[in-house]
Z-matrix of the N, CA and C atoms (Angstrom, degrees):
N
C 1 1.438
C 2 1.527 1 107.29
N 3 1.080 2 113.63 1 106.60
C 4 1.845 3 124.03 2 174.64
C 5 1.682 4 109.48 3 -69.57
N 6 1.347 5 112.62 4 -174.08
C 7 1.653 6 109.99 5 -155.95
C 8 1.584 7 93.95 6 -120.79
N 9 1.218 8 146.93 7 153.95
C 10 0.953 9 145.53 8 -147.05
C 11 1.952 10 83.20 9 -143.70
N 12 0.954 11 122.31 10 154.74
C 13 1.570 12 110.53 11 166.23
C 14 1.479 13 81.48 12 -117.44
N 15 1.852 14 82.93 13 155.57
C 16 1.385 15 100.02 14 173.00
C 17 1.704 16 134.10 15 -84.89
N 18 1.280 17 93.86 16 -19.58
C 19 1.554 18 96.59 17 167.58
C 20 1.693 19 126.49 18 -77.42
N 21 1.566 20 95.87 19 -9.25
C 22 2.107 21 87.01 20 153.93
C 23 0.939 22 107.84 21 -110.04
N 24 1.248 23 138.12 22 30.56
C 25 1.330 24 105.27 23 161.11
C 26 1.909 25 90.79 24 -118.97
N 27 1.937 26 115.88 25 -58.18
C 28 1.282 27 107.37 26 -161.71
C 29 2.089 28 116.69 27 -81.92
N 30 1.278 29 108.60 28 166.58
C 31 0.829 30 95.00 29 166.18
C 32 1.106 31 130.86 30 -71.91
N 33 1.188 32 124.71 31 171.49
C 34 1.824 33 134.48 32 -166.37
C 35 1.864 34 112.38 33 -83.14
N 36 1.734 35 114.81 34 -25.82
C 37 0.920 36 97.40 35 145.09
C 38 1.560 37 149.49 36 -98.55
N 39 1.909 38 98.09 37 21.88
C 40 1.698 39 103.68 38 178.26
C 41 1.478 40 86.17 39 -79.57
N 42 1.551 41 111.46 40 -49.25
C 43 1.298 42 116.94 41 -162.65
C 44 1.521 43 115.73 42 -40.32
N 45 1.551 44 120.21 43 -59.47
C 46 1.201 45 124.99 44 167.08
C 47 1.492 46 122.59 45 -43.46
N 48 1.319 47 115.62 46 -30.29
C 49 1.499 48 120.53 47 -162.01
C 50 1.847 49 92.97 48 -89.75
N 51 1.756 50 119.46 49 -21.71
C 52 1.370 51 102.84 50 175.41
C 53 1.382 52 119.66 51 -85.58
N 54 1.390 53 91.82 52 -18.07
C 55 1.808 54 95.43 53 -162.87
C 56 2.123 55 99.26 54 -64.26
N 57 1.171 56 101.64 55 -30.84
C 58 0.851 57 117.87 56 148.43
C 59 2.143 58 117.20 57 -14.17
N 60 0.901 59 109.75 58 -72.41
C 61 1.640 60 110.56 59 -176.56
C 62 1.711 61 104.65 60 -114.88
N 63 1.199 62 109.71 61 4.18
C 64 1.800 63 108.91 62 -173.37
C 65 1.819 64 100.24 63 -159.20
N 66 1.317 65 121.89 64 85.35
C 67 1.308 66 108.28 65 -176.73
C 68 1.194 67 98.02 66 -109.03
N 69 1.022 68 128.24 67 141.23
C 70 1.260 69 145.20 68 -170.94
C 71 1.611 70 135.94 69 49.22
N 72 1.427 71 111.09 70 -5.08
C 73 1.098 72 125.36 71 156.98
C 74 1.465 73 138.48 72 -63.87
N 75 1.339 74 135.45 73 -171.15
C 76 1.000 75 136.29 74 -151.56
C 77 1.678 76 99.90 75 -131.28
N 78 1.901 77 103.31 76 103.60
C 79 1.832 78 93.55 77 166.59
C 80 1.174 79 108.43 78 -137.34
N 81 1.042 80 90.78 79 165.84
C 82 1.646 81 136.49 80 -156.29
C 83 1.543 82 93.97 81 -94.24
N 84 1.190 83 116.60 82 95.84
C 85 1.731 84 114.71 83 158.18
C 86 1.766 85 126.60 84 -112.21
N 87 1.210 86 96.53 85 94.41
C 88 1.717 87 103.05 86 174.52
C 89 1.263 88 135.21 87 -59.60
N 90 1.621 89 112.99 88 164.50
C 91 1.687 90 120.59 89 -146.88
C 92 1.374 91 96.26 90 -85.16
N 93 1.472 92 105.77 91 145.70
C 94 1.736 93 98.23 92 -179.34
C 95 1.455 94 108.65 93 -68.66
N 96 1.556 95 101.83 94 161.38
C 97 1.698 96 94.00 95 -175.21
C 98 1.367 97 147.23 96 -41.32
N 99 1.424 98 89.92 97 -44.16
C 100 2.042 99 122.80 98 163.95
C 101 1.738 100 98.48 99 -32.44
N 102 0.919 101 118.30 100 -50.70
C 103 1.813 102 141.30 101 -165.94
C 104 1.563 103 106.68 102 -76.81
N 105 1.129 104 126.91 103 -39.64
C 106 1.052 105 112.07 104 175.85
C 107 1.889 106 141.38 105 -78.56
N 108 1.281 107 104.48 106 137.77
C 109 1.743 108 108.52 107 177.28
C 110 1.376 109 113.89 108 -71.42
N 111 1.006 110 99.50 109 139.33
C 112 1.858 111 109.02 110 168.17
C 113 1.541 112 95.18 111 -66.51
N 114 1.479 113 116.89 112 164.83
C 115 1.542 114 123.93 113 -175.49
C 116 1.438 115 83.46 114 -61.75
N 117 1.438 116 109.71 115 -178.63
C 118 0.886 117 143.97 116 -134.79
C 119 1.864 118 139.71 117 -40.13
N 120 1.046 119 98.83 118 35.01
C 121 1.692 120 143.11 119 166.73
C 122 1.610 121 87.11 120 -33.33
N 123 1.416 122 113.30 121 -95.86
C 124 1.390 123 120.13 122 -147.54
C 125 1.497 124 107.83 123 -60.75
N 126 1.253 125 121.03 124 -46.09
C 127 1.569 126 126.65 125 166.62
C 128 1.430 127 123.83 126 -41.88
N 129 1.686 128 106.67 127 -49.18
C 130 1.387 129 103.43 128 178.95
C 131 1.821 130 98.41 129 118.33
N 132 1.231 131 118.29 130 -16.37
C 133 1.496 132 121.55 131 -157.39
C 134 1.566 133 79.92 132 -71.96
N 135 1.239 134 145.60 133 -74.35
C 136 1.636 135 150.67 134 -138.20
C 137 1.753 136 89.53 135 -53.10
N 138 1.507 137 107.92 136 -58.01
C 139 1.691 138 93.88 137 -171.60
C 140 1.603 139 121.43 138 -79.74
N 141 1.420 140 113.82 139 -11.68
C 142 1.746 141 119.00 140 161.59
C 143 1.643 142 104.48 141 -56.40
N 144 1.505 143 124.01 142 -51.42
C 145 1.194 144 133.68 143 -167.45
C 146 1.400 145 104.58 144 -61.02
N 147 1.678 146 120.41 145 -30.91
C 148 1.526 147 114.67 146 -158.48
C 149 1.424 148 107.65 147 -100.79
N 150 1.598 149 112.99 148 -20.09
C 151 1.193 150 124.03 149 166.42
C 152 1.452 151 119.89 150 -68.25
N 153 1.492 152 103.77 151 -26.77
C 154 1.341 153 102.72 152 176.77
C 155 1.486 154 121.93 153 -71.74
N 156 1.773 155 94.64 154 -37.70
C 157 1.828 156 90.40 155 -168.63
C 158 1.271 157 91.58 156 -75.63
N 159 1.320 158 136.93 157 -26.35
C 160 1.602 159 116.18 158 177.43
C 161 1.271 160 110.72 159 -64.46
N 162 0.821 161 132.94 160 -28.60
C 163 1.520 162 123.58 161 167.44
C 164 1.351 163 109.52 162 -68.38
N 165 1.584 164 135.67 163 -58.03
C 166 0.668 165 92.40 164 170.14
C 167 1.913 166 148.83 165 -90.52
N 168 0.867 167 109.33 166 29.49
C 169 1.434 168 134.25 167 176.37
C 170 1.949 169 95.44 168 -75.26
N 171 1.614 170 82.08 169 -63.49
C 172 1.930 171 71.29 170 -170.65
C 173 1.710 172 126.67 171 -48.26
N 174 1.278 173 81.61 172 -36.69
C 175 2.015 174 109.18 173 -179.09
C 176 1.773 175 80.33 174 -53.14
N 177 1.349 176 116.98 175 -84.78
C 178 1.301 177 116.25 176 -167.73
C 179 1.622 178 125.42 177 -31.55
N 180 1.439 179 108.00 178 -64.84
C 181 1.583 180 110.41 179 160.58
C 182 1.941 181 109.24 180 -44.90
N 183 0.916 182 125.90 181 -9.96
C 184 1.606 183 108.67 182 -179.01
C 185 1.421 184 106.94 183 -108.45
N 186 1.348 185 122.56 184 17.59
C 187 1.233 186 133.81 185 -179.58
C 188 1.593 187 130.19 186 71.42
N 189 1.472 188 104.81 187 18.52
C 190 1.654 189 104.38 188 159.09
C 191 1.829 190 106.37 189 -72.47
N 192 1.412 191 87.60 190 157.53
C 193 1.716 192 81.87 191 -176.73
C 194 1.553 193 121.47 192 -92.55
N 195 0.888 194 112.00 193 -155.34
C 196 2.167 195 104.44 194 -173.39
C 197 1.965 196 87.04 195 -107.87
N 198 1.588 197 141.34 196 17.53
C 199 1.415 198 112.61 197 -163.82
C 200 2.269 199 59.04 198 -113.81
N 201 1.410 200 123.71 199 -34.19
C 202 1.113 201 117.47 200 -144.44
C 203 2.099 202 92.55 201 -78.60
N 204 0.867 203 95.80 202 -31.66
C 205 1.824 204 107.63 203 170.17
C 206 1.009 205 112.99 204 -67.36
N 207 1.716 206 118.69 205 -29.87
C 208 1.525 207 86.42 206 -175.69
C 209 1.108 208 116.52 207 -103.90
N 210 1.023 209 111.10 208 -1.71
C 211 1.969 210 120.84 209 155.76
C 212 0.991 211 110.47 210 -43.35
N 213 1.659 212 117.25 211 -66.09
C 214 1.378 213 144.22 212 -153.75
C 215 1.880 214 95.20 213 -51.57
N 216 1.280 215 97.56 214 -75.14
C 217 1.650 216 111.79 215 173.81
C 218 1.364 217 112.71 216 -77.40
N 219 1.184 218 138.19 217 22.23
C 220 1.367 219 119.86 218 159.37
C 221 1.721 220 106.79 219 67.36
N 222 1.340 221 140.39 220 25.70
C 223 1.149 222 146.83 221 -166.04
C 224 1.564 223 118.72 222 -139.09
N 225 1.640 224 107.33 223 128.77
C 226 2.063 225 87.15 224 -156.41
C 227 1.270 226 81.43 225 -82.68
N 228 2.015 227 110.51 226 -177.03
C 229 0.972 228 113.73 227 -176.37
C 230 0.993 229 148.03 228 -51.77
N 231 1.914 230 107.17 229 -26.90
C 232 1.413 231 123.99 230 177.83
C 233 1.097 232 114.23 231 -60.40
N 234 1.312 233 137.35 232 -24.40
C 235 1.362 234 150.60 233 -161.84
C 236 1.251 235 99.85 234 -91.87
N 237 1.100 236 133.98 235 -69.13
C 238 1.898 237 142.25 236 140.03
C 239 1.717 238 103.29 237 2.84
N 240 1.187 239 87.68 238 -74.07
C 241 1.644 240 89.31 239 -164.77
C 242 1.544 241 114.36 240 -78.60
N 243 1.053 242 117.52 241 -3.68
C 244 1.889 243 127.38 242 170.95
C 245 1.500 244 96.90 243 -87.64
N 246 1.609 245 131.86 244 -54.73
C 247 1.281 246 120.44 245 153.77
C 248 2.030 247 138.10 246 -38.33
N 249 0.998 248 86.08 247 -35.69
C 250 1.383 249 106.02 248 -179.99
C 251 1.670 250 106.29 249 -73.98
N 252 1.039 251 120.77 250 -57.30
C 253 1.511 252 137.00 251 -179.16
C 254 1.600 253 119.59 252 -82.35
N 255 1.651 254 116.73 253 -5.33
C 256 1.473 255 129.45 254 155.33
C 257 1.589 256 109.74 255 -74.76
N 258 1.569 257 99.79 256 -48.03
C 259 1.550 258 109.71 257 -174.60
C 260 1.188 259 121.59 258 -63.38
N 261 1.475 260 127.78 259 -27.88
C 262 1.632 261 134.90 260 -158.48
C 263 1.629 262 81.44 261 -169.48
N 264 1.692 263 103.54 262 91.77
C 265 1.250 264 116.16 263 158.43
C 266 1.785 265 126.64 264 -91.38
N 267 1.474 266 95.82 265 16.57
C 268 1.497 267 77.93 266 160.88
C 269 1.442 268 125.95 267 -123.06
């Protein structure tokens, strides 16, 4: 994230009115809500993760077990079975 100065973009009396509680420091102003990504959206990690538990869900429905999954994926069972029970909640 690069630095934007504030004197092209805001006016000179917001500017005055911040220096006010932050002069010369460094802030952080966030995206309005509308704007924001759920974690891991832009990376790609959220749909690797969802592809995964569907996989492993299907593995599961075909009768591998949750000790043989969680080898498989590196995930102990609890994790298995919180996947398992997101996928086919009833």
């Amino acid at each position: 994230m690069g630095y934007i100065r504030a004197a092209d973009v805001l006016p000179e009396q917001l500017i005055l009115e911040i220096q006010k509680y932050v002069d010369g420091q460094m802030l952080y102003i966030p995206r309005k809500c509308e704007e924001h990504s759920r974690w891991g959206e832009r990376s790609g990690t959220r749909e690797n993760l969802e592809k995964r538990d569907r996989r492993i869900f299907e593995e599961y429905m075909a009768g591998r077990s949750m000790s043989d999954l969680s080898k498989k994926y590196y995930l102990s069972e609890k994790s298995i079975q919180r996947i398992i029970r997101k996928k086919n909640p009833s």
